[in-house]
C-alpha positions in Angstrom: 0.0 0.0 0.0 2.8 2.2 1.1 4.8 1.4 -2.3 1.6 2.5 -4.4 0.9 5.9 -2.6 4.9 6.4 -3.3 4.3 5.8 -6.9 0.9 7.7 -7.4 3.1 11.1 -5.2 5.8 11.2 -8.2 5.7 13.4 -10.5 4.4 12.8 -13.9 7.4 13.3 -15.9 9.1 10.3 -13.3 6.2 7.7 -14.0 7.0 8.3 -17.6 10.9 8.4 -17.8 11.0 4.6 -18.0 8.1 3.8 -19.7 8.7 1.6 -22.7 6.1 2.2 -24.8 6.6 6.5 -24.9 10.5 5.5 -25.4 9.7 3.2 -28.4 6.7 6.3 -29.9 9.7 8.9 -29.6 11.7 6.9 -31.3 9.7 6.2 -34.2 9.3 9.8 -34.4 12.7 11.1 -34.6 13.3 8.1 -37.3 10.5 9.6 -39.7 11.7 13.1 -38.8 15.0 12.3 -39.9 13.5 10.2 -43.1 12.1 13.1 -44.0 14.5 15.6 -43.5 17.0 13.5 -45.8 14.4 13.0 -48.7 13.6 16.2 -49.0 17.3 17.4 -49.2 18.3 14.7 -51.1 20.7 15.4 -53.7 22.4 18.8 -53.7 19.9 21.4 -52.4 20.3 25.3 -52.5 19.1 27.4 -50.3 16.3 30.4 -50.9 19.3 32.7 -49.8 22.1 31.6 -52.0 19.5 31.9 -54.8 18.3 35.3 -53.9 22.0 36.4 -53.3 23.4 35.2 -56.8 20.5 36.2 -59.2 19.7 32.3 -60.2 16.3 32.1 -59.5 14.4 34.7 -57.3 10.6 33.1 -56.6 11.4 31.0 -53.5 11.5 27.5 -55.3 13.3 24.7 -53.7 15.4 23.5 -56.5 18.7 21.1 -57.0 20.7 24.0 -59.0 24.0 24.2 -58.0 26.4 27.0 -60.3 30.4 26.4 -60.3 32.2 28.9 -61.8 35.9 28.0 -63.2 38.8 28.2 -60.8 42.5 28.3 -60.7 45.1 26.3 -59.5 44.9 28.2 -56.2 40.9 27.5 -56.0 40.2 31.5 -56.8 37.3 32.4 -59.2 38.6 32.9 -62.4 35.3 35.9 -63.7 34.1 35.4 -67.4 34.2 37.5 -70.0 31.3 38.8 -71.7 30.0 39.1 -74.5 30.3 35.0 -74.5 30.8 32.5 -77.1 29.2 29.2 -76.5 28.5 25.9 -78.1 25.0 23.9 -77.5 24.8 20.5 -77.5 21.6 18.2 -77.0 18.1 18.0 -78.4 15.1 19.3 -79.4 15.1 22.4 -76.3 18.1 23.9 -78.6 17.5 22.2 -81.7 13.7 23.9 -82.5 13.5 26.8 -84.4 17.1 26.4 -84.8 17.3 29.2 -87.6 14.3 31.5 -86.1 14.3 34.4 -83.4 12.2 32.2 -81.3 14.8 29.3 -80.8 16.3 29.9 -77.2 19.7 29.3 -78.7 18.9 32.5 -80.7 17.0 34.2 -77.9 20.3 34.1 -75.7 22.5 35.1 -78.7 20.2 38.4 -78.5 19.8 38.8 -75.1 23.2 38.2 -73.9 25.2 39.8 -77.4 27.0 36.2 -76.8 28.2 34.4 -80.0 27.0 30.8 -80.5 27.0 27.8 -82.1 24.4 25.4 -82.1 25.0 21.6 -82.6 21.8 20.0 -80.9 20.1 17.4 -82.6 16.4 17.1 -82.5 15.6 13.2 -82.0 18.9 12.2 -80.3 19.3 10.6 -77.3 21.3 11.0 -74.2 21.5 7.7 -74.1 23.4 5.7 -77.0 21.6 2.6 -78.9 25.1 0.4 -78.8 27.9 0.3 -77.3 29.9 0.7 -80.4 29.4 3.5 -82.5 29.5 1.7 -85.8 27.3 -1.2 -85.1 23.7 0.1 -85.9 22.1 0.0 -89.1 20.6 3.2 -88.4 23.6 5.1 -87.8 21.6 7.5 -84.9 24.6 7.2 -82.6 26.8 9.4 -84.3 24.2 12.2 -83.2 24.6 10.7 -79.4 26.2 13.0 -77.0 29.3 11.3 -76.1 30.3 10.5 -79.7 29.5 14.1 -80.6 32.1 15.1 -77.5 34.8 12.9 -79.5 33.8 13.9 -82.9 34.2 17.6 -81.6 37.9 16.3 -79.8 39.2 14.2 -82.7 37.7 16.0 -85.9 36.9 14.7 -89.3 39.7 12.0 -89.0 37.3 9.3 -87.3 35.0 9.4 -89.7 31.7 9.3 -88.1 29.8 11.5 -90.5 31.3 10.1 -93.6 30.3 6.3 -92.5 27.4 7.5 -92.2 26.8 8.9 -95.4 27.7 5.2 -96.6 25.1 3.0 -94.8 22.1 2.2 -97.0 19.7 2.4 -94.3 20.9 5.3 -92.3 18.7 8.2 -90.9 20.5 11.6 -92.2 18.9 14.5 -89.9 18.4 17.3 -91.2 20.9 19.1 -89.3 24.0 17.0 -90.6 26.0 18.9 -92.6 25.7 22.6 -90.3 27.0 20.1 -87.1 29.7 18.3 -89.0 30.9 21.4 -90.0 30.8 23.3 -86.9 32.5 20.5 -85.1 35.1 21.0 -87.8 35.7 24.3 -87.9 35.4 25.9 -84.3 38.0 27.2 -82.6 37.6 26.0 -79.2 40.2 28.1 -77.9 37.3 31.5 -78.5 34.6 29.3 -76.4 34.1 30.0 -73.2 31.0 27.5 -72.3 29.1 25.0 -73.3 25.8 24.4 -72.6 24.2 20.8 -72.5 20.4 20.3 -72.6 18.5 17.0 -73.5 14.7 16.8 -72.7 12.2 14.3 -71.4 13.4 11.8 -74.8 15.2 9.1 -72.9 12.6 9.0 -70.0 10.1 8.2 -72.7 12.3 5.6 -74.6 12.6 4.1 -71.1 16.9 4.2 -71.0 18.8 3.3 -68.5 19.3 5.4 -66.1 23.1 4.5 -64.9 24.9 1.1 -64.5 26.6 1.1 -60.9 29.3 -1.4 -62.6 30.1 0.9 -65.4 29.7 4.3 -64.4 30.5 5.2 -68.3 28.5 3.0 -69.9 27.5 5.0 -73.0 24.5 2.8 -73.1 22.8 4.2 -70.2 21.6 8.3 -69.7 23.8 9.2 -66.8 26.7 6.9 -67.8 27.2 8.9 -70.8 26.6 12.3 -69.9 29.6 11.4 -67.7 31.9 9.8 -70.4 31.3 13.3 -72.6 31.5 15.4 -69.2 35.0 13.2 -68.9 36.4 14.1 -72.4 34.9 17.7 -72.2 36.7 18.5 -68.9 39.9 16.5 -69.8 40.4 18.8 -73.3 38.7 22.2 -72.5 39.7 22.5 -68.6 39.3 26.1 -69.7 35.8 25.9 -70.7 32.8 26.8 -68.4 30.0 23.6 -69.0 26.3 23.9 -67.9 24.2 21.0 -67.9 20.7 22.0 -68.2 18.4 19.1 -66.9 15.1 18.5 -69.0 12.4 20.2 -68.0 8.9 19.1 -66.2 7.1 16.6 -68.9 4.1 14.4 -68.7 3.8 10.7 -69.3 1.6 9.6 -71.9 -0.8 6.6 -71.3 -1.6 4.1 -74.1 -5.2 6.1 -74.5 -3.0 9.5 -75.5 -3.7 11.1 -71.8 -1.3 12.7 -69.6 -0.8 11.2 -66.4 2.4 12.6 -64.1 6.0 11.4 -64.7 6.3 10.8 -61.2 3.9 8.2 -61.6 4.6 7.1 -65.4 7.5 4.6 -65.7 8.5 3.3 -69.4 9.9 -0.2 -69.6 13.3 -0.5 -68.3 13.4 2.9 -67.1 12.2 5.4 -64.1 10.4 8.3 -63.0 11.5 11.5 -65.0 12.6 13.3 -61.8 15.0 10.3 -61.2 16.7 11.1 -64.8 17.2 14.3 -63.5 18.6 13.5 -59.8 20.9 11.2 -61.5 22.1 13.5 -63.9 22.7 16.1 -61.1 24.5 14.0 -59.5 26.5 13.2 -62.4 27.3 16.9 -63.2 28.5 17.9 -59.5 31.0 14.8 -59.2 32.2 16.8 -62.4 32.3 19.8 -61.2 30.5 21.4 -63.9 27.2 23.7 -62.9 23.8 22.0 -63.2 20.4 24.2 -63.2 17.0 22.1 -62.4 14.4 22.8 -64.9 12.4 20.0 -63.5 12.0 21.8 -59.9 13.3 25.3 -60.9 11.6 26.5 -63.9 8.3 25.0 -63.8 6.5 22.4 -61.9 3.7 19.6 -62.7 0.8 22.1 -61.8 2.2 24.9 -64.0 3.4 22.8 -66.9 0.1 23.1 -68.9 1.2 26.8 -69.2 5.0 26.0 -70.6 3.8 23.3 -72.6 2.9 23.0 -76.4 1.9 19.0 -75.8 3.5 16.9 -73.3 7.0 17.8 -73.5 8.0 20.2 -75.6 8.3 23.9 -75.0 6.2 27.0 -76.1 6.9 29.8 -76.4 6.7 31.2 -72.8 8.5 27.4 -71.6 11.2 28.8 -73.6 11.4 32.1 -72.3 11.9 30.6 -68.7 14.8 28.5 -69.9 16.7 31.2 -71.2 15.9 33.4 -68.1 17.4 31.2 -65.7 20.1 29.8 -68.9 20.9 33.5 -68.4 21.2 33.6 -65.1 23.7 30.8 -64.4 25.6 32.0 -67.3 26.4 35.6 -66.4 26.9 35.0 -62.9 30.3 34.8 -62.7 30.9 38.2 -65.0 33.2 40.5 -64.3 31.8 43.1 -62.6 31.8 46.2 -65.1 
């Protein structure tokens, strides 16, 4: 009797100290606290601040940008000059319109008084078809980024284009013969970035995302985004790169209705934001600068508004791009 008019005197918070049950609730909590803290900062996260401070994006979004600007040997900011030259590879975000005002490539020539040349390929891939360049009957490859980054490295003397030109079957884009000879031609000591965009293509052809035993497998969409980031950075150390990821797109059901790409997964591949979070993480362990379309320009709710169908960009999509292209680019600039 004594003991249990000890126990009921105590004070709350001393009946409860050692109870097993609150123990084992609190620490459930803190587990899905900290769950949810790390998912929604995986990846490289920048703050509202940073973003404020440096003129990348200024509405409040949570986004997975992260701008590098080149260094020295001593790890000091090396500022770019401007007006810039810059060369664009990837698909149809740079490739439409490739010849009109409207094209952002040709937007951000205008905006920016920068010079540019434009080697994006409407209907390539990030992803390559085979593993060896000269092994499909279509030829598509040679349009692939990675071979594009050796092509532009090695010149005419591999003959890519020229193989090409000899398979009976091959698909010849339109764009051949301006690429070829741009890869050619430029002086790569005048360019002072290069700018990498590839849309929602891959996530729709259902690529692999990235092969953990072959980190540079050209065969998968991260895999050889690094392989060309590996070349690019090995020849042109001088050379600003910014990898642009693709911007918000639907999936497409069998019936021709949209239906989220968070929820959408093509055979063999993933969820369109997981392109992207790979291919962040890809550009960082490069050290190269990445901007977030996905997160950062426009989301699932506004996309409707950016879109001409379920991917591709009008008019006002493409004015965002080049805003925040624009951005990136010129944030490093000497200060005039």
């Amino acid at each position: 009797m004594n003991e249990q008019n000890t126990e009921n005197n105590k004070p709350k918070w001393q009946k409860y100290l050692f109870n097993v049950h609150t123990l084992l609730i609190l620490i459930a909590i803190c587990i899905l606290g900290y769950i949810l803290i790390r998912f929604k900062n995986w990846g490289v996260h920048v703050d509202n601040e940073y973003i404020d401070k440096h003129g990348v994006y200024t509405d409040g979004k949570d986004t997975f940008d992260v701008i590098y600007p080149l260094t020295n040997d001593d790890g000091k900011v090396i500022a770019n000059k401007s007006p810039h030259t810059i060369l664009f590879l990837g698909n149809a975000p740079f490739a439409q319109d490739r010849h009109s005002e409207n094209g952002i490539v040709n937007m951000i020539a205008k905006q920016t008084g920068a010079t540019v040349y434009n080697c994006s390929v409407e209907g390539s891939f990030l992803a390559a078809k085979s593993d060896t360049l000269m092994h499909t009957t279509s030829g598509l490859d040679v349009y692939n980024f990675y071979w594009l980054c050796l092509y532009l490295i090695l010149g005419k003397d591999v003959g890519y284009f020229d193989w090409l030109e000899s398979l009976p079957n091959a698909t010849i884009l339109p764009e051949t013969k301006e690429i070829r000879n741009t890869l050619e031609t430029i002086d790569m000591s005048t360019v002072d970035t290069i700018a990498i965009m590839y849309d929602a293509s891959d996530y729709y052809a259902g690529s692999m995302i990235y092969d953990p035993n072959a980190e540079t497998e050209v065969m998968s969409f991260a895999g050889n985004l690094k392989a060309g980031l590996e070349l690019l950075r090995t020849y042109y150390p001088e050379v600003r790169i910014i990898v642009l990821s693709p911007t918000y797109a639907f999936g497409v059901e069998e019936d021709g209705s949209y239906v989220s790409s968070d929820i959408k997964i093509y055979d063999g591949g993933g969820t369109l934001s997981s392109y992207m979070m790979k291919e962040c993480e890809i550009a960082v362990g490069a050290n190269v600068s990445f901007l977030d379309n996905i997160y950062g320009t426009f989301n699932e709710d506004e996309a409707p508004e950016y879109l001409s169908d379920e991917v591709h960009l009008n008019q006002k999509g493409r004015e965002l791009v080049v805003k925040r292209f624009i951005g990136a680019l010129t944030q490093f600039d000497e200060k005039k």
